[in-house]
C-alpha positions as a printed NumPy array, in Angstrom:
array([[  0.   ,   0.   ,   0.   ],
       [  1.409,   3.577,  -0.499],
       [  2.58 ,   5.715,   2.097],
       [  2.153,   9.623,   1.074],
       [  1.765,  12.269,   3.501],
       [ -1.636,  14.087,   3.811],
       [ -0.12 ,  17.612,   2.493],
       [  0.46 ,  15.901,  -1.168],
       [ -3.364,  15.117,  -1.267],
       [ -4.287,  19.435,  -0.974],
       [ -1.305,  20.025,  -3.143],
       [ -3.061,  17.41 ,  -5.922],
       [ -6.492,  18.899,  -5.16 ],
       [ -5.252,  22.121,  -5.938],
       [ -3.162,  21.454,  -8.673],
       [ -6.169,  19.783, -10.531],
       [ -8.996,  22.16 , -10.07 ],
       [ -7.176,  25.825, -10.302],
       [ -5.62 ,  25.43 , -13.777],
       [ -6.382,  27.78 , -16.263],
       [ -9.004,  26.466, -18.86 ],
       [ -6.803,  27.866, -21.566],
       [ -4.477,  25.337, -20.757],
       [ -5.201,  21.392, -21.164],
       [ -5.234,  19.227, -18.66 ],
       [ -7.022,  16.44 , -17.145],
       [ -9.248,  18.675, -14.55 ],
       [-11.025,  20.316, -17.707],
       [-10.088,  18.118, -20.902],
       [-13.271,  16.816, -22.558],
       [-13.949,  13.652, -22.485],
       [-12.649,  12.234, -25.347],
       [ -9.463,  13.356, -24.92 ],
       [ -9.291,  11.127, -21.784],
       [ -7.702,   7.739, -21.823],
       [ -8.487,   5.477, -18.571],
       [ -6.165,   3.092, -17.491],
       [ -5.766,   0.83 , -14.524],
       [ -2.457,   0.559, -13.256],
       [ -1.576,  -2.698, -11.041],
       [  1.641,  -2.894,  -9.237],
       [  3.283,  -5.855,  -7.584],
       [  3.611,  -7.027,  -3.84 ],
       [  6.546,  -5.336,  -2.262],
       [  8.448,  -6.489,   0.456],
       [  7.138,  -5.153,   3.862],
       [  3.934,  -6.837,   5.109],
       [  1.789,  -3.847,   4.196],
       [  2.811,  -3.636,   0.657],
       [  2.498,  -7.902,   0.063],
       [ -1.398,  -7.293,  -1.091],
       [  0.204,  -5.226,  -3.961],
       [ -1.387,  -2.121,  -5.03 ],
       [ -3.172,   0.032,  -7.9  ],
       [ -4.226,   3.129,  -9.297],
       [ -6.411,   4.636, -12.155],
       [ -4.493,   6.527, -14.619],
       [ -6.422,   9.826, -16.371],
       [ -4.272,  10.887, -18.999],
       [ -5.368,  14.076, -21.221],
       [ -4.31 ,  13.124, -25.122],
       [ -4.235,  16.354, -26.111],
       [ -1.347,  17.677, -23.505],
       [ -0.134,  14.371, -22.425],
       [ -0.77 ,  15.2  , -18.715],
       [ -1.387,  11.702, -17.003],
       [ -2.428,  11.472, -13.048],
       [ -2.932,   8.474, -10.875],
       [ -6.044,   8.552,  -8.141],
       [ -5.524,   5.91 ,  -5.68 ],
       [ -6.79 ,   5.268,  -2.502],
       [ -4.262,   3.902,  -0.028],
       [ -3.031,   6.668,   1.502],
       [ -2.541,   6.132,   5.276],
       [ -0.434,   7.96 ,   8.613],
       [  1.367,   6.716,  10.928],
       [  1.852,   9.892,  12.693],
       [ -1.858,  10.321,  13.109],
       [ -3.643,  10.996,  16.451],
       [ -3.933,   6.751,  18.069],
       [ -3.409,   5.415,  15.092],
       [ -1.939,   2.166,  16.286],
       [ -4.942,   2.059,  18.518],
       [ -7.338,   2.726,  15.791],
       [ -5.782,  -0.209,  13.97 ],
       [ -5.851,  -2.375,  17.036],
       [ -9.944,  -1.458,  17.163],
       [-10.508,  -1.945,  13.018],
       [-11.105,   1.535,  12.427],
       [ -8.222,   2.112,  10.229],
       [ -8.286,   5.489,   8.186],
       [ -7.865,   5.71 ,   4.657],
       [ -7.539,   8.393,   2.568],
       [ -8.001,   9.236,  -1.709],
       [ -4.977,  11.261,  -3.344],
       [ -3.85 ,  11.772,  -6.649],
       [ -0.197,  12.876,  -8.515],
       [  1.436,  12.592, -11.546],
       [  1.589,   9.336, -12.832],
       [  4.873,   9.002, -13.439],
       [  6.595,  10.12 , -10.177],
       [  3.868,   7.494,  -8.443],
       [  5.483,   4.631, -10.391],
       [  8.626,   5.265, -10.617],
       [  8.73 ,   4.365,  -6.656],
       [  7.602,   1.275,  -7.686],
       [ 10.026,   0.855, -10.597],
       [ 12.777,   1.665,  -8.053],
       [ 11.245,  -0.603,  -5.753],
       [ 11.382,  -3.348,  -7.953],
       [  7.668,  -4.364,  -7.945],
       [  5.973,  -4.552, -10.992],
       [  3.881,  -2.017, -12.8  ],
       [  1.395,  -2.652, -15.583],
       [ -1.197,  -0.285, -17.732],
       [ -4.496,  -1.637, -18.614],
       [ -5.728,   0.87 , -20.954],
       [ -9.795,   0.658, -20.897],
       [-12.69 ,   0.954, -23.653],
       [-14.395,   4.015, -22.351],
       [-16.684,   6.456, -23.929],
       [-16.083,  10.058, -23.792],
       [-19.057,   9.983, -21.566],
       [-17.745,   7.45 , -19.405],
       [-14.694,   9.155, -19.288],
       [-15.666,  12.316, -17.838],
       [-18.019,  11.125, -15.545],
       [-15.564,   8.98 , -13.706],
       [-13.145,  12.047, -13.985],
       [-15.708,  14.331, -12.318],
       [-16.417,  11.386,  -9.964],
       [-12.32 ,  10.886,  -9.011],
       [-12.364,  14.789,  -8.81 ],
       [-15.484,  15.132,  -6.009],
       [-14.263,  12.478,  -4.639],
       [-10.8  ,  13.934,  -4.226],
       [-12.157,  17.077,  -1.948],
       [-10.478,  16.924,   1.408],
       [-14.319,  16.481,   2.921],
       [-15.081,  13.83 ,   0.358],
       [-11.427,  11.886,   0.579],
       [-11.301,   9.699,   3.818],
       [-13.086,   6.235,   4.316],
       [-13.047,   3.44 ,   6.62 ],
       [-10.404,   0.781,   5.437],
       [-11.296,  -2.804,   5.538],
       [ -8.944,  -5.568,   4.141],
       [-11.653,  -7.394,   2.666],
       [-14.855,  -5.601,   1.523],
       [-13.641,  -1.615,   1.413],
       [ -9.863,  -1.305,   0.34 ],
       [ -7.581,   0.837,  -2.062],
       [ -8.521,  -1.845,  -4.533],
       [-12.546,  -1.674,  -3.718],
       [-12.486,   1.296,  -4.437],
       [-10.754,   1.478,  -7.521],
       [-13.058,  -1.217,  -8.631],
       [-16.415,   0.485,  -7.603],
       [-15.145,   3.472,  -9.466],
       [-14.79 ,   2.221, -12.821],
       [-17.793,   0.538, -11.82 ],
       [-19.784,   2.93 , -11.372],
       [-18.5  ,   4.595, -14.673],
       [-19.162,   1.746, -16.487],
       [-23.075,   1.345, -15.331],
       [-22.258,  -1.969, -13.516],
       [-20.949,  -3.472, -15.734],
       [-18.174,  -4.976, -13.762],
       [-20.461,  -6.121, -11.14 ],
       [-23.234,  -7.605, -12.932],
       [-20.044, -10.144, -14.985],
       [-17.869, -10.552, -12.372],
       [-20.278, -11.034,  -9.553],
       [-21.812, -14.172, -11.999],
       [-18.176, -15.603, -11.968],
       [-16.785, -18.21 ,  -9.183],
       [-13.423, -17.166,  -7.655],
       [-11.086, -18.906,  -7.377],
       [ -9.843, -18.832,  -3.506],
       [-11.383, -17.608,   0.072],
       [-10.366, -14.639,   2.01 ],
       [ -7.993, -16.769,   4.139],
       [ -6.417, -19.061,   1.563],
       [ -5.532, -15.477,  -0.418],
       [ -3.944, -13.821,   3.182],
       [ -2.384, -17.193,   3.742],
       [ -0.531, -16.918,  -0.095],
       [  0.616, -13.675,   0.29 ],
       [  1.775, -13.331,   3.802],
       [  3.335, -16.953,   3.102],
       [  7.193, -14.9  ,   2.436],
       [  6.615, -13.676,   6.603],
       [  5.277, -17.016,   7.51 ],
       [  5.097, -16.546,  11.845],
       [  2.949, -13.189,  10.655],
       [  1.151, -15.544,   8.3  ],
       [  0.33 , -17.912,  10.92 ],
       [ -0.655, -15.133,  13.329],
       [ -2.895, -14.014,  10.78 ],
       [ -4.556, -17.245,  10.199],
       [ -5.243, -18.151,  13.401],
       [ -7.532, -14.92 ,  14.024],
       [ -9.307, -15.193,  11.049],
       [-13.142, -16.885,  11.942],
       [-15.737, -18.238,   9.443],
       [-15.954, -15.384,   7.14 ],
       [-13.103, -15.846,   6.01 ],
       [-13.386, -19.406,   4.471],
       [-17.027, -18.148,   2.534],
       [-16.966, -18.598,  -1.451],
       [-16.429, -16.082,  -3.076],
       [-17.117, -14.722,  -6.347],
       [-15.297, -13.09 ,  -8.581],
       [-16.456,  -9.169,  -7.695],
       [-15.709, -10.114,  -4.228],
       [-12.215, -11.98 ,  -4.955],
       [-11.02 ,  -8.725,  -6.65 ],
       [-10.176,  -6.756,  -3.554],
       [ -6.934,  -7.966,  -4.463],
       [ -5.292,  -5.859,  -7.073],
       [ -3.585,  -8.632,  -8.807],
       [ -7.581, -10.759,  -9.238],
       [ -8.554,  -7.26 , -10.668],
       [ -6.309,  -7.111, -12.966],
       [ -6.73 , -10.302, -14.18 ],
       [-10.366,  -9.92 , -14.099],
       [-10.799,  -7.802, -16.597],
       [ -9.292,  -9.356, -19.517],
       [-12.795, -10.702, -19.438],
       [-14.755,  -8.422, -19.258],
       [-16.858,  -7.052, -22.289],
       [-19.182,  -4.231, -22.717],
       [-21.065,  -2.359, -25.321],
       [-20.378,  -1.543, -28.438],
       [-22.406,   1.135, -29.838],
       [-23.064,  -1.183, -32.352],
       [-25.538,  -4.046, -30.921],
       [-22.359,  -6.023, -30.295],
       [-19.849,  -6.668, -27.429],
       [-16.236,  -5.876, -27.071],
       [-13.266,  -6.361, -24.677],
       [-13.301,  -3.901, -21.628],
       [ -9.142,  -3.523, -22.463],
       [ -7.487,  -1.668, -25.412],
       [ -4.578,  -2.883, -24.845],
       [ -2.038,  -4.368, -21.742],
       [  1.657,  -3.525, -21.268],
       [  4.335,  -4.382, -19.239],
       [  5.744,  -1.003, -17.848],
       [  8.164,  -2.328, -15.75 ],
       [  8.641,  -5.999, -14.348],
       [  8.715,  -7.787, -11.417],
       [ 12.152,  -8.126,  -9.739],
       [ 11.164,  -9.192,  -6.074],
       [ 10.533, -12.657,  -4.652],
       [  6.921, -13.737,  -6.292],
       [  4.124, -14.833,  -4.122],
       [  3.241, -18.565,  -4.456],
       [  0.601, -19.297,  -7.109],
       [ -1.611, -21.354,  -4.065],
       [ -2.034, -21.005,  -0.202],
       [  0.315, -23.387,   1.673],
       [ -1.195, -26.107,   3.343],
       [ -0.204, -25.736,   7.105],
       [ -2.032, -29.109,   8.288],
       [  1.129, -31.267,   7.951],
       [  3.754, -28.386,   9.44 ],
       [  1.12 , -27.651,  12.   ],
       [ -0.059, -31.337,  12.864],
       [  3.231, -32.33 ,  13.499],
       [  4.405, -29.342,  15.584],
       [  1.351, -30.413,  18.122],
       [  1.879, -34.459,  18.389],
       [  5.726, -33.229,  18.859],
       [  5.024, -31.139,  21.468],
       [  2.371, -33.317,  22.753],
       [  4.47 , -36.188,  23.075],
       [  7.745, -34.115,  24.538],
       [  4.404, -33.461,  27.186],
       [  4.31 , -36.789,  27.606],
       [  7.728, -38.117,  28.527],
       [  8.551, -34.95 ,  30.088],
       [  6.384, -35.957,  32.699],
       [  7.863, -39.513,  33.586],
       [ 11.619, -38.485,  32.983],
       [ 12.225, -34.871,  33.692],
       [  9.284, -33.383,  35.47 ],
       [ 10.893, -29.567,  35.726],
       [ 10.579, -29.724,  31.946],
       [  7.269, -31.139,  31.834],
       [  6.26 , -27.898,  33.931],
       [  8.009, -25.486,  31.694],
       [  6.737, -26.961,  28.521],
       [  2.831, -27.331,  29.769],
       [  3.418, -23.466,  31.169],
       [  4.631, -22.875,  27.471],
       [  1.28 , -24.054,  26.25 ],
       [ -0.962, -23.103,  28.447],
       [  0.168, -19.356,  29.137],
       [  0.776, -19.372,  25.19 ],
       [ -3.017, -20.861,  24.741],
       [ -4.667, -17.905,  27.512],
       [ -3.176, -14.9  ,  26.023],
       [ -4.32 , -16.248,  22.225],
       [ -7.646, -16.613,  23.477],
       [ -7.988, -13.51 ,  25.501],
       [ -6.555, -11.616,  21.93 ],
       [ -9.21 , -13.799,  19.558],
       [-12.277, -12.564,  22.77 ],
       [-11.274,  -9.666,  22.368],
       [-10.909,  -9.26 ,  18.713],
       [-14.391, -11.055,  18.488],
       [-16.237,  -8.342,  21.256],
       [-14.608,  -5.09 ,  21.143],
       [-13.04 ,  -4.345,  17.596],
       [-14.693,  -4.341,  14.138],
       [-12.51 ,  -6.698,  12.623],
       [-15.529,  -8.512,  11.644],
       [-13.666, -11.169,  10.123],
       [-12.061, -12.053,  13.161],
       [-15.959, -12.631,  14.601],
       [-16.872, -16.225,  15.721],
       [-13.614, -17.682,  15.894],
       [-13.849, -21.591,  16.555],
       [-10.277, -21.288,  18.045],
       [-11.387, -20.048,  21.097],
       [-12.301, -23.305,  21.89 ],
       [ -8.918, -24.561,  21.576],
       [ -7.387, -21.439,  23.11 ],
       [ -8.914, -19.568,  25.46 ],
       [ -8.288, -17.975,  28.993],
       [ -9.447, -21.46 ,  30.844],
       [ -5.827, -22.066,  30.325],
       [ -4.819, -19.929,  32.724],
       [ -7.054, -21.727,  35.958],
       [ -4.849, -25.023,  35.005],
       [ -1.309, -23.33 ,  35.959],
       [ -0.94 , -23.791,  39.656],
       [ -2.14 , -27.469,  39.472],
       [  0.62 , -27.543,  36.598],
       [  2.838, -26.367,  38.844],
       [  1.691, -28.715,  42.166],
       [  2.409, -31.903,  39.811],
       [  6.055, -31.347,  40.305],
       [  5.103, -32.582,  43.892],
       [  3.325, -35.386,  42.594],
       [  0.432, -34.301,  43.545],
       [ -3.149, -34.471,  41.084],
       [ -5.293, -32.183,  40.433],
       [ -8.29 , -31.487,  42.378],
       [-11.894, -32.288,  41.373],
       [-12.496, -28.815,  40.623],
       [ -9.851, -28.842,  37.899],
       [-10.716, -31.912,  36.902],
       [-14.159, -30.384,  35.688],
       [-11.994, -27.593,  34.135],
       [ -9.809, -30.195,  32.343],
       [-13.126, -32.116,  31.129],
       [-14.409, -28.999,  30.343],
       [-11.273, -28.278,  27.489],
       [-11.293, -31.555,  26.364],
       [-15.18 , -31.149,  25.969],
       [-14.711, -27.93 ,  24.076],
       [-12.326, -29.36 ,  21.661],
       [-14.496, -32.122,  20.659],
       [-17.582, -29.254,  20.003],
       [-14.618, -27.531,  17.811],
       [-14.403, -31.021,  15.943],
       [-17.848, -31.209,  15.396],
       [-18.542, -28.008,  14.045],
       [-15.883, -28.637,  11.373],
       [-17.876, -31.578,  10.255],
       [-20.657, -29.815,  10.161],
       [-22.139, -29.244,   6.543],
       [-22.134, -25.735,   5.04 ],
       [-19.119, -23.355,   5.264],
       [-17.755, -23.546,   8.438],
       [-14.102, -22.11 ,   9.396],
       [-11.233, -23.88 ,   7.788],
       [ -9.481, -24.268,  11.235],
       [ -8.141, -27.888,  10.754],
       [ -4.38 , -26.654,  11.094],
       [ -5.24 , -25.554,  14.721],
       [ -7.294, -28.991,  15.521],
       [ -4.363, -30.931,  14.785],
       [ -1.928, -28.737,  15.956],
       [ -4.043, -28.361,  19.656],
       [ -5.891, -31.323,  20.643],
       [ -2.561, -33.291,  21.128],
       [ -1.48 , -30.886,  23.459],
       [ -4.832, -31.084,  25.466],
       [ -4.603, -34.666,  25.6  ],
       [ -1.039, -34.966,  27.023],
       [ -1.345, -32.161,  29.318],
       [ -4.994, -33.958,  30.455],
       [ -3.353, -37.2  ,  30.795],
       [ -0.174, -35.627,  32.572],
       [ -2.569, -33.679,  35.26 ],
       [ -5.216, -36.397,  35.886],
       [ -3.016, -39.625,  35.641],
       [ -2.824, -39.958,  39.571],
       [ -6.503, -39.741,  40.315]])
């Protein structure tokens, strides 16, 4: 996503609506001077630039003046912005520069950059000019950023949209897409893979629905590729292809994302019967470690499920809502430390943490269930295979006495 500081987004504003009309530019050329393009750039490096980017390109014919409007503009100076982030009520704004200072950071970033040039009528044209240009006004320019449903790419696709007269909705919303929220996060964070599985294991059920097409191309890169396919109008009675032509401005020279979301069941599955098992024989043959290991887990297992409550009840990171992995991690971990701790002694655990203990083992097999549920449920089985080992050795470790 790009980074530009709110003082270029006045600057832009003003540059765009106080030229003179004598002279031609994209704030007053007619409409069929205009030439829309989308530009798509690659996934950079950091973890906020791995969802790539993109911008839509107005470029006036008859001077050759060409700006990009995109909408990823963020601060992190601003006023709790951290804590905004931590809540989901992340600040976006609109902003718009010439396009070729905005990609040639990209070109000297090394992430790709490509210009799909689109079919639109004059009319078209200067609507979604006058659109880009309302929407550009410093009252008109923030929005609510959401990953998923209302990003820099959203709306860059509602735009030309909009523009279009639904077109893109009404073809790509008939389409299947071709992965779910999660398996598209888990692809592209898969280069930072401890952020990836972080990520992952807050997502809850909305993240595994189907999606469509329209919904699939929040992602810059789906967009693009979306609307090779697309075909509109005419004039004549007949159809034609949304693009006038593709090219290559500059090419990828980063590290690609992987074509397909890893599968984290095996890595995952066999982290949990490890651990389970060290568990296990920790407790016969070296019961310190059996103490520090279980404390491991179960201190690790609290604080995940007081993060995934409290994602779920106090933030609007809706897609973290529901999360079935608060029934294999969650703050019931905590009440099981002391008797982890009295085992070193030999002694069991009491009847009231048995209950507890019956209770997690109870709640696992309800997160088992739901899985097999039919319908779309969450994808969680990475967690159930990584988890429920761990429950049983540390259940068989703390009740084995009684």
């Amino acid at each position: 996503m790009n980074l530009i500081s709110r003082n270029l987004l006045l600057l832009a504003l003003l540059m765009l609506t106080t030229l003179s009309p004598a002279h031609a530019s994209v704030a007053n050329a007619p409409g069929a001077n205009l030439e829309v393009s989308l530009i798509t750039y690659g996934p950079g490096e950091t973890y906020w630039e791995r969802f790539g980017h993109d911008a839509i390109e107005l470029r006036d014919s008859a001077s050759g003046e060409a700006i990009n409007f995109n909408y990823g503009v963020f601060d992190f100076n601003e006023a709790n912005f951290f804590l905004n982030f931590a809540r989901g009520r992340m600040h976006y704004l609109m902003d718009a520069g010439p396009s070729d200072l905005d990609q040639s950071y990209y070109v000297e970033a090394g992430r790709s950059v490509t210009r799909q040039r689109l079919a639109m009528t004059a009319e078209q044209a200067g609507a979604l000019r006058d659109f880009l240009l309302w929407n550009l006004r410093p009252e008109n320019a923030g929005y609510n950023y959401d990953y998923y449903v209302d990003n820099c790419t959203t709306r860059v696709r509602d735009a030309l949209d909009k523009a279009l007269g639904g077109v893109l909705k009404t073809q790509l919303g008939a389409r299947a897409g071709g992965m779910t929220f999660r398996q598209q996060t888990d692809r592209l964070m898969s280069a930072q893979p401890w952020l990836m599985l972080v990520l992952d294991l807050g997502l809850g059920p909305y993240a595994d629905q189907p999606l469509n097409a329209w919904q699939e191309s929040f992602l810059p890169e789906v967009l693009q590729m979306q609307l090779r396919e697309v075909r509109i109008d005419d004039g004549h009675g007949g159809l034609q292809p949304l693009l006038r032509s593709e090219q290559l401005v500059s090419p990828n020279r980063l590290d690609v994302p992987p074509a397909a979301a890893p599968d984290l069941r095996l890595p995952l599955g066999l982290a949990g019967l490890s651990l389970g098992a060290l568990i296990v024989l920790a407790r016969r043959w070296w019961p310190i470690g059996h103490v520090l290991l279980g404390t491991l887990y179960l201190l690790s297992a609290g604080i995940v499920g007081l993060i995934l409550l409290t994602l779920w009840t106090l933030t609007t990171h809706h897609s973290a809502w529901s999360n079935a992995n608060l029934l294999l991690f969650n703050p019931l971990a905590f009440l099981l430390l002391p008797t982890l701790w009295r085992s070193r002694r030999g002694l069991a655990a009491s009847r009231f943490m048995d209950g507890v203990i019956a209770l997690q083992l109870l709640a696992g097999m309800i997160a088992v269930l739901l899985h097999l549920l039919p319908g779309t449920v969450q994808q969680n089985q990475p967690w159930l295979l990584f988890a429920l080992p761990c429950w049983l050795a540390l259940a068989w470790s703390l009740r084995r006495h009684r």
